[in-house]
PQR file of N, CA, C, O and H, with PARSE charges and radii, in Angstrom:
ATOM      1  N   UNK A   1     -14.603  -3.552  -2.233 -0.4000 1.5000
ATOM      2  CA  UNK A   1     -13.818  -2.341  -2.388 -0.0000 2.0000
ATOM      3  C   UNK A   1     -14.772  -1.149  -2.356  0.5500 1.7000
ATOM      4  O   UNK A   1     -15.952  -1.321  -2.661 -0.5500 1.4000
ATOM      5  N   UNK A   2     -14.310   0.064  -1.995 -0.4000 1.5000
ATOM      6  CA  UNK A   2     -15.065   0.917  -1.867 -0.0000 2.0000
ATOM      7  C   UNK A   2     -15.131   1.898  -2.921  0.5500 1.7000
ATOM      8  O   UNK A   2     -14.077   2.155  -3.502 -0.5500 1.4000
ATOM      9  H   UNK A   2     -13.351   0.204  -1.747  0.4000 1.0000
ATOM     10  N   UNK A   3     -16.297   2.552  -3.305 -0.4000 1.5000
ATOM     11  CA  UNK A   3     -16.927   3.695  -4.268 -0.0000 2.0000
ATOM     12  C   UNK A   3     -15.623   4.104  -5.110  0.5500 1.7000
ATOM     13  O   UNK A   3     -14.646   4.112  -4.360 -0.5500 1.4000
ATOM     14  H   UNK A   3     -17.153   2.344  -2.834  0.4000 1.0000
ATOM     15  N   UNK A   4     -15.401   4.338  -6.012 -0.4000 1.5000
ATOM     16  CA  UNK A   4     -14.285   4.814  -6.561 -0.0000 2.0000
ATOM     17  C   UNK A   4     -14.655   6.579  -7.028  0.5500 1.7000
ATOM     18  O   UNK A   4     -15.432   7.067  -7.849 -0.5500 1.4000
ATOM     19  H   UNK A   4     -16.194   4.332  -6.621  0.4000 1.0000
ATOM     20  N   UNK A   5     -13.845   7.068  -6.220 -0.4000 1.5000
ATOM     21  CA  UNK A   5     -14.643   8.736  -6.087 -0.0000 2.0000
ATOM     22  C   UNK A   5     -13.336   9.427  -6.416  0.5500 1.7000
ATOM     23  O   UNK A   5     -13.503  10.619  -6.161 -0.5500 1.4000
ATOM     24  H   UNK A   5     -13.214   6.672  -5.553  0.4000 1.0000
ATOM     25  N   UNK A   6     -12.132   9.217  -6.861 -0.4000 1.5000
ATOM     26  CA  UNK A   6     -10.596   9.485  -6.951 -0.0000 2.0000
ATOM     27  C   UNK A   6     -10.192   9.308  -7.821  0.5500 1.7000
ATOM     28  O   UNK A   6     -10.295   8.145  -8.210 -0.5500 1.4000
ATOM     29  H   UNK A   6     -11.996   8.248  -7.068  0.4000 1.0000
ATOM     30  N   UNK A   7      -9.344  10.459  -8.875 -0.4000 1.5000
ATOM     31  CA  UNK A   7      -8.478  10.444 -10.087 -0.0000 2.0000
ATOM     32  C   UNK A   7      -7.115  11.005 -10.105  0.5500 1.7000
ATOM     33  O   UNK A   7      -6.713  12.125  -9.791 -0.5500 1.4000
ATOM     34  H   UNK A   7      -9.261  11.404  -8.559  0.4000 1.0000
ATOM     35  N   UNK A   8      -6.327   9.673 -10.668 -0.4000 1.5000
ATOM     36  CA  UNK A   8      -5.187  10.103 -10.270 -0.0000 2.0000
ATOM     37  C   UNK A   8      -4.366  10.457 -11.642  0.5500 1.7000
ATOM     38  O   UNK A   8      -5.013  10.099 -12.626 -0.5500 1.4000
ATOM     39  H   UNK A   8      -6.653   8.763 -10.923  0.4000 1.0000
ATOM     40  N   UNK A   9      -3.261  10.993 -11.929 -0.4000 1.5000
ATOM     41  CA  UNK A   9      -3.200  11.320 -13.551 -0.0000 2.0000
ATOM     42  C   UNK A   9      -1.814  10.234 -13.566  0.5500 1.7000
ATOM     43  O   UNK A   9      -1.161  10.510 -12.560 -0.5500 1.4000
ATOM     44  H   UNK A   9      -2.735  11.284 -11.129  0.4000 1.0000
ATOM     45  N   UNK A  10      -1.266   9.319 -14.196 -0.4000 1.5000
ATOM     46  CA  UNK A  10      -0.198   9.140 -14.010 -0.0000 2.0000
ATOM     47  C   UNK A  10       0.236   8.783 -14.778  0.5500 1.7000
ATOM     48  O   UNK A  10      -0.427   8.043 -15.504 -0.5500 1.4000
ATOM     49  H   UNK A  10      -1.797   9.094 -15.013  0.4000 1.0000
ATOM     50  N   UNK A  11       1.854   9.126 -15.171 -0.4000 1.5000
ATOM     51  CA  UNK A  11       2.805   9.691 -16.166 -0.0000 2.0000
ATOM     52  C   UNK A  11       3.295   8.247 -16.457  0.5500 1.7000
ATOM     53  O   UNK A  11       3.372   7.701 -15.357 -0.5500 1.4000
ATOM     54  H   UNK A  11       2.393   9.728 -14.581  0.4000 1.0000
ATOM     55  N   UNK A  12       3.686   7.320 -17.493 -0.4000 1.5000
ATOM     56  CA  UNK A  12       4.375   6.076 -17.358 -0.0000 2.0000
ATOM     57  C   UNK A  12       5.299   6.345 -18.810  0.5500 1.7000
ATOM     58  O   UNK A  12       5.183   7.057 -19.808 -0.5500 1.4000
ATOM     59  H   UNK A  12       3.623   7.763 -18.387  0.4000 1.0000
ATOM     60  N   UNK A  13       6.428   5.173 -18.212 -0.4000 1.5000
ATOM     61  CA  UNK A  13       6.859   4.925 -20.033 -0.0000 2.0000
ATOM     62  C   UNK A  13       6.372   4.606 -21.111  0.5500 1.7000
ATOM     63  O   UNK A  13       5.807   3.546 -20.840 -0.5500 1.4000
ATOM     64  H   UNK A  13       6.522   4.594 -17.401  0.4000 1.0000
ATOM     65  N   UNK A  14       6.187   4.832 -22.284 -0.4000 1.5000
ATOM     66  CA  UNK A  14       5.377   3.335 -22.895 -0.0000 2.0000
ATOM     67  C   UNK A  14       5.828   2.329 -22.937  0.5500 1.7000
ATOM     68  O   UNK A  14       5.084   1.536 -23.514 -0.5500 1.4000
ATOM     69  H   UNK A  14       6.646   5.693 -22.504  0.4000 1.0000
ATOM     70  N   UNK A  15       6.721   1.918 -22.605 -0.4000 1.5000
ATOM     71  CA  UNK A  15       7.097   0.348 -22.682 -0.0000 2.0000
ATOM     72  C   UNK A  15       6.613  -0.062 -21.845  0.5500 1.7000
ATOM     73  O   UNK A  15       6.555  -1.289 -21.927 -0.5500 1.4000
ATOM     74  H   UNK A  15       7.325   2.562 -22.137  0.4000 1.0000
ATOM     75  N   UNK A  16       5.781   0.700 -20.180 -0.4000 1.5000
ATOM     76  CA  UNK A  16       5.472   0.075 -19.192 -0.0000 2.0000
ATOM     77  C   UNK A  16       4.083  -0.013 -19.086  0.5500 1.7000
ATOM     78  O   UNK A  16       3.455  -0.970 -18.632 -0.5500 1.4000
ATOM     79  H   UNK A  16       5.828   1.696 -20.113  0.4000 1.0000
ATOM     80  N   UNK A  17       3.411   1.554 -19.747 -0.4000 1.5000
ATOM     81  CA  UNK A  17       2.071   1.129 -20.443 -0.0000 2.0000
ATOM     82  C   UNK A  17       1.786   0.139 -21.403  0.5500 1.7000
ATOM     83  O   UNK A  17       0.774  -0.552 -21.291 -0.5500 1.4000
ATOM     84  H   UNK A  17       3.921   2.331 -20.116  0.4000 1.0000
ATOM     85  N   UNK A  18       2.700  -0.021 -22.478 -0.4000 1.5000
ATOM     86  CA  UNK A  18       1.995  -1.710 -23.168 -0.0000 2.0000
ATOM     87  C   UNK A  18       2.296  -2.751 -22.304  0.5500 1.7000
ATOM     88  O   UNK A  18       1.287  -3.455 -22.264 -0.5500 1.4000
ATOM     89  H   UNK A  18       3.522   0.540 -22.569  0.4000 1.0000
ATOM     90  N   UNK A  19       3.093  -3.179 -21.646 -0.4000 1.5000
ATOM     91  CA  UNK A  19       3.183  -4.296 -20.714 -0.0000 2.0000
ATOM     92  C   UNK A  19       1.937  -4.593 -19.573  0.5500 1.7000
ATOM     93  O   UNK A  19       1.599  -5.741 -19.284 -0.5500 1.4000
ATOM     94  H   UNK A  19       3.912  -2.608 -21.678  0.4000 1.0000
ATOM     95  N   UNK A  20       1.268  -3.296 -18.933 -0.4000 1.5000
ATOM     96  CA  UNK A  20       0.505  -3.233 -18.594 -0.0000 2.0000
ATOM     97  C   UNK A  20      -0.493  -3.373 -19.369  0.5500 1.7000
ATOM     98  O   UNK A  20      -1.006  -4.491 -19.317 -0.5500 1.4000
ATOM     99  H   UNK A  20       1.542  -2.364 -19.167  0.4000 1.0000
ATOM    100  N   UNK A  21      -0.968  -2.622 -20.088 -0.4000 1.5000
ATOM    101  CA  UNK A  21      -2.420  -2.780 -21.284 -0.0000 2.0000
ATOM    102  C   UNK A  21      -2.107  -5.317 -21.177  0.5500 1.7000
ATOM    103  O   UNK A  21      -2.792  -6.187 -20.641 -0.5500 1.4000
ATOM    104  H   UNK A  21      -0.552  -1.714 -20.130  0.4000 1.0000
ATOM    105  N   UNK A  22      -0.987  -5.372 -21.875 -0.4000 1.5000
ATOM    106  CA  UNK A  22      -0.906  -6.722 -21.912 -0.0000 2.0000
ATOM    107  C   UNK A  22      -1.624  -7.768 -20.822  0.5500 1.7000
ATOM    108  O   UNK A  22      -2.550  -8.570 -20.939 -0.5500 1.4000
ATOM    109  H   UNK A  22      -0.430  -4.664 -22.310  0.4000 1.0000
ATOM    110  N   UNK A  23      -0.924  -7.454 -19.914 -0.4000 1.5000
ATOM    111  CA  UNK A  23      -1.309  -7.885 -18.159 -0.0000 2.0000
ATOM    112  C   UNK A  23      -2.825  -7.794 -18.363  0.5500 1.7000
ATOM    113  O   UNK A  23      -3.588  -8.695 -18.710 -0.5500 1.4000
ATOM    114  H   UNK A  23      -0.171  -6.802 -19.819  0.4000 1.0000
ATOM    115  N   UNK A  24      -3.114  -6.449 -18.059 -0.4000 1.5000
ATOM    116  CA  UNK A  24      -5.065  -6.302 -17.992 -0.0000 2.0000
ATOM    117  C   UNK A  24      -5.759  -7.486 -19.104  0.5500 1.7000
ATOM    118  O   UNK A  24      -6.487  -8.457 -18.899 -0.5500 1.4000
ATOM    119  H   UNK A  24      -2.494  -5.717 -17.776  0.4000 1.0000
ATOM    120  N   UNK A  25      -5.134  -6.877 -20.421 -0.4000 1.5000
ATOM    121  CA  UNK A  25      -5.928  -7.750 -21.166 -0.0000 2.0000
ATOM    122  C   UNK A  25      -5.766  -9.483 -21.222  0.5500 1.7000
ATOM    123  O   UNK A  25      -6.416 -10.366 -21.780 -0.5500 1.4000
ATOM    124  H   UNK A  25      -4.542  -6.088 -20.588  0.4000 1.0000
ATOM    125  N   UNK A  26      -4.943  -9.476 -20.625 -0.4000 1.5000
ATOM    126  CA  UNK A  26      -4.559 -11.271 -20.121 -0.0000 2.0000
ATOM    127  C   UNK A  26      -6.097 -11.977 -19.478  0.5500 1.7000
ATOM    128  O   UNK A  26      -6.743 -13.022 -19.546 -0.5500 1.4000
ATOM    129  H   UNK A  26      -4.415  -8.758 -20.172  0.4000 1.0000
ATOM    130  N   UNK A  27      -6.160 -10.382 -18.719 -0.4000 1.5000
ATOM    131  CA  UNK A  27      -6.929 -11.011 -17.096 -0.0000 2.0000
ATOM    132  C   UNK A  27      -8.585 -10.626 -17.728  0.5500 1.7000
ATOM    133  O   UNK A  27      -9.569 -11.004 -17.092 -0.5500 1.4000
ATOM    134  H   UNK A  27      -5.635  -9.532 -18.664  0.4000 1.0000
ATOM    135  N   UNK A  28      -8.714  -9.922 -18.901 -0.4000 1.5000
ATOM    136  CA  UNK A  28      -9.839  -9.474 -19.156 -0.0000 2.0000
ATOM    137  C   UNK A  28     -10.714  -8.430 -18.629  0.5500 1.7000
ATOM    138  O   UNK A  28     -11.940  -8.341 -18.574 -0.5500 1.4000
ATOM    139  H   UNK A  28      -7.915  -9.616 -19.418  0.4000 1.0000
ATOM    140  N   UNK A  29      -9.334  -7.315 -18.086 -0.4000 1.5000
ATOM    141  CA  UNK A  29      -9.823  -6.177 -17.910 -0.0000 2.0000
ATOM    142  C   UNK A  29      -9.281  -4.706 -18.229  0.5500 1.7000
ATOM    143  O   UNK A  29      -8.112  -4.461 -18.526 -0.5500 1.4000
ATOM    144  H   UNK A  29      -8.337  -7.387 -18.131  0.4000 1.0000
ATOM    145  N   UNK A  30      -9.985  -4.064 -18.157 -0.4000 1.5000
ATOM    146  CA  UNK A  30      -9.881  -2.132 -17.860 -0.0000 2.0000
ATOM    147  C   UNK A  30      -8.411  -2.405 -17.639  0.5500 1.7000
ATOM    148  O   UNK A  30      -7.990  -3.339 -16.957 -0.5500 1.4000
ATOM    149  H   UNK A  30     -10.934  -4.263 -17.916  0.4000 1.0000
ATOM    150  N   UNK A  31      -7.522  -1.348 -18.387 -0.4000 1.5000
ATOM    151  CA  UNK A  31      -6.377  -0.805 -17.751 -0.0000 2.0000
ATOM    152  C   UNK A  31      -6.498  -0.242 -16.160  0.5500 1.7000
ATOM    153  O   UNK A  31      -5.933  -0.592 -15.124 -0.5500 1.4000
ATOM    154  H   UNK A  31      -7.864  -0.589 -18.941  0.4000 1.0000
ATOM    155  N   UNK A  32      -7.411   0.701 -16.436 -0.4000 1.5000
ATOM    156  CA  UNK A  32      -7.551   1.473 -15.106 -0.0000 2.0000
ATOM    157  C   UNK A  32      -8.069   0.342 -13.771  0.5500 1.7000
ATOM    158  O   UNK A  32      -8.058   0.349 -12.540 -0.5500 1.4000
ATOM    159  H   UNK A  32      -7.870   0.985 -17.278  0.4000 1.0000
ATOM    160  N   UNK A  33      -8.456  -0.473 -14.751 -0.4000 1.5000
ATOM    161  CA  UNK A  33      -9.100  -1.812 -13.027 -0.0000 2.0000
ATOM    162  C   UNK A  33      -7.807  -2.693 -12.680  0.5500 1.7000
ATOM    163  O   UNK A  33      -7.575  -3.008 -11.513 -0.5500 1.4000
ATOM    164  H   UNK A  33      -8.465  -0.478 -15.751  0.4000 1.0000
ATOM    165  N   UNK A  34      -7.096  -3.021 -13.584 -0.4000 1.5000
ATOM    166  CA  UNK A  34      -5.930  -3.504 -13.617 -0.0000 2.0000
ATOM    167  C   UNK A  34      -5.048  -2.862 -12.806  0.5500 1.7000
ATOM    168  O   UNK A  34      -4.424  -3.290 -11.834 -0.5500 1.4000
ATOM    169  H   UNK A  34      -7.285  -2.765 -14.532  0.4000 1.0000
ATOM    170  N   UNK A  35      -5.068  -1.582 -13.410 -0.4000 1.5000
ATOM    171  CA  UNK A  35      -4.047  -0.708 -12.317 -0.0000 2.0000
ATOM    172  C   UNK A  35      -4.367  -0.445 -10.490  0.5500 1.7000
ATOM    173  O   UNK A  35      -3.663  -0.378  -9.482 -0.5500 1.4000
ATOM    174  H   UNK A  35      -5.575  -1.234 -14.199  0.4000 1.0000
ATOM    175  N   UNK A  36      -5.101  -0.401 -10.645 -0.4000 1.5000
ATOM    176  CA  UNK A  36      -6.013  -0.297  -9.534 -0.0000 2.0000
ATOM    177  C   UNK A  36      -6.076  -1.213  -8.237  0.5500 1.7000
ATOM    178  O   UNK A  36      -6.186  -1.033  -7.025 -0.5500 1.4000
ATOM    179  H   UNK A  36      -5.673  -0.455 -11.464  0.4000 1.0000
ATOM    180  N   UNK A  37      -5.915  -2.569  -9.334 -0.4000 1.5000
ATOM    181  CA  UNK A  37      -6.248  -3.831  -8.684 -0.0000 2.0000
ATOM    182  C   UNK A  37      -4.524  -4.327  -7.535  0.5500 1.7000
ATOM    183  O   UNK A  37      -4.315  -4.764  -6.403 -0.5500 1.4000
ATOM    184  H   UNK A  37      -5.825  -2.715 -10.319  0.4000 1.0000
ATOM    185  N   UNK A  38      -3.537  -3.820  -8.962 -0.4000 1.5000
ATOM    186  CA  UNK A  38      -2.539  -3.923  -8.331 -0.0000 2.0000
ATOM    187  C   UNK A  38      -1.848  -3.270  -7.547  0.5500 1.7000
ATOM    188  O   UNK A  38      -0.863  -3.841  -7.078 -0.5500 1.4000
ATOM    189  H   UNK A  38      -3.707  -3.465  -9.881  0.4000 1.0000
ATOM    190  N   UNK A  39      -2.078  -2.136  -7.224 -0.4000 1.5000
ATOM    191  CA  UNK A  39      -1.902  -1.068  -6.234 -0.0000 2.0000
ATOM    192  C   UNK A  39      -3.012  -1.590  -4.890  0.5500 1.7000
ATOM    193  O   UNK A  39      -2.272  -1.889  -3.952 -0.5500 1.4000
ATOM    194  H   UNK A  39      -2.878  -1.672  -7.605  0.4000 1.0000
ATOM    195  N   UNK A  40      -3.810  -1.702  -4.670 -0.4000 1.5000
ATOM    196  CA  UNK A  40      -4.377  -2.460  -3.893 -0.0000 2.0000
ATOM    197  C   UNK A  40      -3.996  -3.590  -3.159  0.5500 1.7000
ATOM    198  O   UNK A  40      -4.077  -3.702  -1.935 -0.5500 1.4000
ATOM    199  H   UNK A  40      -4.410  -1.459  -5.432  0.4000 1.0000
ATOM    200  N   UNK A  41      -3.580  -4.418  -3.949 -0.4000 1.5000
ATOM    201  CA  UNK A  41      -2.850  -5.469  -3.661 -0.0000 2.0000
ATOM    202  C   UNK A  41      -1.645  -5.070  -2.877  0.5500 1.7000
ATOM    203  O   UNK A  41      -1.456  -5.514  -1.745 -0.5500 1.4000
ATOM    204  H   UNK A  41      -3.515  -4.327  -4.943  0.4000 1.0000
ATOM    205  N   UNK A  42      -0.702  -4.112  -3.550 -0.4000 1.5000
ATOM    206  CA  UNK A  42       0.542  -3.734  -3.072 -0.0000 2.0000
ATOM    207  C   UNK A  42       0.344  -3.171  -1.559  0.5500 1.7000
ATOM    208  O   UNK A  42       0.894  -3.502  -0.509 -0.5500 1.4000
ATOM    209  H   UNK A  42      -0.855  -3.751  -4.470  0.4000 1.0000
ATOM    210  N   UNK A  43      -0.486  -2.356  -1.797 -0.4000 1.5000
ATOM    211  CA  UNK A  43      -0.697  -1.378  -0.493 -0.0000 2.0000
ATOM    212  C   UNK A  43      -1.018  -2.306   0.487  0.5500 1.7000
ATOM    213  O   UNK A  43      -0.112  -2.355   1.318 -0.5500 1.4000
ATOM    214  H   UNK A  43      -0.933  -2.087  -2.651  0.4000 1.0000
ATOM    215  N   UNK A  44      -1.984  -3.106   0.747 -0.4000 1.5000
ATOM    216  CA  UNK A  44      -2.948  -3.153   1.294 -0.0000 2.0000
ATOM    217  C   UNK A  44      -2.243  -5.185   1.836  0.5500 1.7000
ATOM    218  O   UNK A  44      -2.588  -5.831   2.825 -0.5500 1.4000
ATOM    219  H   UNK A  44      -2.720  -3.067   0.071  0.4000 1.0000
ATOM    220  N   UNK A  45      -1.207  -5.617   0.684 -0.4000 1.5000
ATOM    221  CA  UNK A  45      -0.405  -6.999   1.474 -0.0000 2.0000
ATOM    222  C   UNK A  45       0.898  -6.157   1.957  0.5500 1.7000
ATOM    223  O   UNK A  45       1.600  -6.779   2.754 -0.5500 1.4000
ATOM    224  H   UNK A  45      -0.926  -5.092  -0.119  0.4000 1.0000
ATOM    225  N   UNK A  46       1.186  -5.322   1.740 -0.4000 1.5000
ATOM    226  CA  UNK A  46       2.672  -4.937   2.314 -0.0000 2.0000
ATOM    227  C   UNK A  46       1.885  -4.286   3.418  0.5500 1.7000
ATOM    228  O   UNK A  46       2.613  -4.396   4.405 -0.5500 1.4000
ATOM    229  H   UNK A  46       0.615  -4.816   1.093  0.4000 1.0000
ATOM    230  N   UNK A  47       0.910  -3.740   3.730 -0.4000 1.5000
ATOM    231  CA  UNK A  47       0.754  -3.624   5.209 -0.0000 2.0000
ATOM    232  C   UNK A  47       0.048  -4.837   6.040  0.5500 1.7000
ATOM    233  O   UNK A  47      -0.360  -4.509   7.155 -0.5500 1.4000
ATOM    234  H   UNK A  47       0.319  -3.651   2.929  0.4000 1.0000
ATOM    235  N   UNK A  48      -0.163  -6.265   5.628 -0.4000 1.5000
ATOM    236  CA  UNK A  48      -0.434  -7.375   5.973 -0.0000 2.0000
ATOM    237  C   UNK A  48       1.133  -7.366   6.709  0.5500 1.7000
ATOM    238  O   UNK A  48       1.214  -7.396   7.937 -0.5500 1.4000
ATOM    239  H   UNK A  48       0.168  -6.531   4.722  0.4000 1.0000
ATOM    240  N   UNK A  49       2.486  -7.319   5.755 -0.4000 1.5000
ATOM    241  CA  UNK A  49       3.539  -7.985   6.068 -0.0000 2.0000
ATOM    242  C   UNK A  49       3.872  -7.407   7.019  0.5500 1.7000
ATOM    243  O   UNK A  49       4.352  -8.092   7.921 -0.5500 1.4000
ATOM    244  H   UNK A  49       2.421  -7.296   4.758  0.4000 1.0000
ATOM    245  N   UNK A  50       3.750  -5.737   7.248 -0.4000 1.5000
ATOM    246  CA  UNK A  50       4.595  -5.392   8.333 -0.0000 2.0000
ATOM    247  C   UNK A  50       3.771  -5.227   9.630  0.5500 1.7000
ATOM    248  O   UNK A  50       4.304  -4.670  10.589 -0.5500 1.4000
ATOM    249  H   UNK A  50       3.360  -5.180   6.514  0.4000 1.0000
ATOM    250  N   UNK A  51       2.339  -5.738   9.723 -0.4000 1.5000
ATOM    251  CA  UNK A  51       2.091  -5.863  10.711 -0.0000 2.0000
ATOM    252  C   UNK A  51       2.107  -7.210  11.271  0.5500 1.7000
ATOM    253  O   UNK A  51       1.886  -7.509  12.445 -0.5500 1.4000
ATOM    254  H   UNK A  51       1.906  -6.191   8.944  0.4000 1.0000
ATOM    255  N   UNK A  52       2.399  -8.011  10.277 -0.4000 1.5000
ATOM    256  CA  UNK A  52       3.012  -9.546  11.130 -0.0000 2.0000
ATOM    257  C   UNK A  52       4.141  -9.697  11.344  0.5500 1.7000
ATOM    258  O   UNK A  52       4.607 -10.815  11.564 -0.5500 1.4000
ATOM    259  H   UNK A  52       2.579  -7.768   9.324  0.4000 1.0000
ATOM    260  N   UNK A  53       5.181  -8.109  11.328 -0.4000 1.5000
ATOM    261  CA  UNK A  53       6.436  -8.519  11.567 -0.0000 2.0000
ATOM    262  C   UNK A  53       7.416  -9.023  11.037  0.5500 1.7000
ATOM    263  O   UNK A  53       8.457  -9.404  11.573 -0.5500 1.4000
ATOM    264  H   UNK A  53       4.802  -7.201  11.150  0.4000 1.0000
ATOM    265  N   UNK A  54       6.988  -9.054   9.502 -0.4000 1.5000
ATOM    266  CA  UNK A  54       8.109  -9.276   8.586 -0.0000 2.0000
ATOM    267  C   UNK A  54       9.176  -8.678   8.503  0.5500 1.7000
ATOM    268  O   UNK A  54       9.148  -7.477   8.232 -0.5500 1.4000
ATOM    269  H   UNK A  54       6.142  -8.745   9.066  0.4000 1.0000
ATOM    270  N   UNK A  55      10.368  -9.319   8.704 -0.4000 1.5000
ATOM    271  CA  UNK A  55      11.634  -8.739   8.036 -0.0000 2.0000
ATOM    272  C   UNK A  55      11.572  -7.856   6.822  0.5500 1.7000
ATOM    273  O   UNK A  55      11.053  -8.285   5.792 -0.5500 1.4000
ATOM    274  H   UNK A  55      10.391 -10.294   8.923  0.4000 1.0000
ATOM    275  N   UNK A  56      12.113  -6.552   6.894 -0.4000 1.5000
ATOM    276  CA  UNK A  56      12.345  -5.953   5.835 -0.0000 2.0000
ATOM    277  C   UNK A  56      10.852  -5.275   5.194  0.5500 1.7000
ATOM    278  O   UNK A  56      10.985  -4.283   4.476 -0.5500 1.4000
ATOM    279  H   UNK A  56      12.534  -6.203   7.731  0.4000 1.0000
ATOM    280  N   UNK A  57       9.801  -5.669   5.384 -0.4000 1.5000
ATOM    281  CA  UNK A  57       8.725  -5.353   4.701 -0.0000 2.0000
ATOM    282  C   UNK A  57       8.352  -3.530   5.468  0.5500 1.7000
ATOM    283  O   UNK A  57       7.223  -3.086   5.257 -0.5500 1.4000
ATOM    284  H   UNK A  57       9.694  -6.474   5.967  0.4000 1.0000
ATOM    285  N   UNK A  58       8.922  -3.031   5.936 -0.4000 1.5000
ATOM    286  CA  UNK A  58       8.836  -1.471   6.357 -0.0000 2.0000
ATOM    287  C   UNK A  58       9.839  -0.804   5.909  0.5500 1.7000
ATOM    288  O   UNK A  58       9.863   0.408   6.123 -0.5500 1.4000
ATOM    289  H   UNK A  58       9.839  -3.391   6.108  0.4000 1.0000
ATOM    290  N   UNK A  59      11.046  -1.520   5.086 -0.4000 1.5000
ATOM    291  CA  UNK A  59      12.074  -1.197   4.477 -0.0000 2.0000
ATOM    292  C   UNK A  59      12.116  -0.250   3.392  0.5500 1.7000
ATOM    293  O   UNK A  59      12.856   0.733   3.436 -0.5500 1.4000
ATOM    294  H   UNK A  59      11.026  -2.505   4.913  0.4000 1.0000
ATOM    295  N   UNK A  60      11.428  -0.476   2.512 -0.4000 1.5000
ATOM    296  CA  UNK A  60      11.301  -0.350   1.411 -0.0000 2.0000
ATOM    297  C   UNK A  60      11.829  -1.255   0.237  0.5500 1.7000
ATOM    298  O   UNK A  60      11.584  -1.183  -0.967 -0.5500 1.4000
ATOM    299  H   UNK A  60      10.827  -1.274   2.476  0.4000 1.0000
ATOM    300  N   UNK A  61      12.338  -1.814   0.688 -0.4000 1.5000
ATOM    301  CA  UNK A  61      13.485  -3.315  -0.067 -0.0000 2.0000
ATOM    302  C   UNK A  61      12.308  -4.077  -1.531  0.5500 1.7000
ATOM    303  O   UNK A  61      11.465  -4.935  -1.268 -0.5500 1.4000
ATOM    304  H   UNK A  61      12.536  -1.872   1.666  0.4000 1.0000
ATOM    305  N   UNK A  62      12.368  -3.926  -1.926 -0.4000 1.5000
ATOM    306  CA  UNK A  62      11.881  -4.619  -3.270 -0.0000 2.0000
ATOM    307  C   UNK A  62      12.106  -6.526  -3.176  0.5500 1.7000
ATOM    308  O   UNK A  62      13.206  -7.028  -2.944 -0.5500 1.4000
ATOM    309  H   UNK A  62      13.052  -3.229  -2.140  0.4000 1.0000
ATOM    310  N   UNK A  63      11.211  -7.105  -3.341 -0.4000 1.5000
ATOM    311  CA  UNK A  63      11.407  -8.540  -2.999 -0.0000 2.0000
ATOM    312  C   UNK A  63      12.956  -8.877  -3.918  0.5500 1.7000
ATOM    313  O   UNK A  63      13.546  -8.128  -4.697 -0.5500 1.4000
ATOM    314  H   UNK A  63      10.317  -6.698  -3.530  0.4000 1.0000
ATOM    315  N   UNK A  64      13.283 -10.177  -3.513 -0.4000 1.5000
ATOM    316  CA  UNK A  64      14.161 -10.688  -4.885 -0.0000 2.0000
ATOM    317  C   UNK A  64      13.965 -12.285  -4.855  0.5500 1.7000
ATOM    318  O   UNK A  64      14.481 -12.987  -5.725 -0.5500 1.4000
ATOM    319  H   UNK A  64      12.803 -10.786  -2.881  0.4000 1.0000
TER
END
């Protein structure tokens, strides 16, 4: 991953910040690496999906 040179401020519920804090500390990390990690993930497999042509994955459609 590259240099982390970017701050982003972001507003959450707390019910969605402790669920998160939970998650990180599951995995044995940083909120902020946690967060990070999964936005990454998001970004970066949902443009895996729609360049193999997945159904729906340019949608915006939320899995189910």
């Amino acid at each position: 991953m590259d240099k982390k040179t970017e701050r982003i401020t972001l507003w959450l519920p707390d019910e969605l910040k402790i669920d998160l804090m939970h998650l990180a500390a599951g995995g044995d990390r940083k909120l902020s690496e946690y967060i990070g990690t999964v936005l990454f993930c998001h970004v970066y497999g949902h443009r895996a999906l729609q360049e193999s042509g997945c159904e729906g994955a340019g949608s915006g459609d939320s899995p189910r």
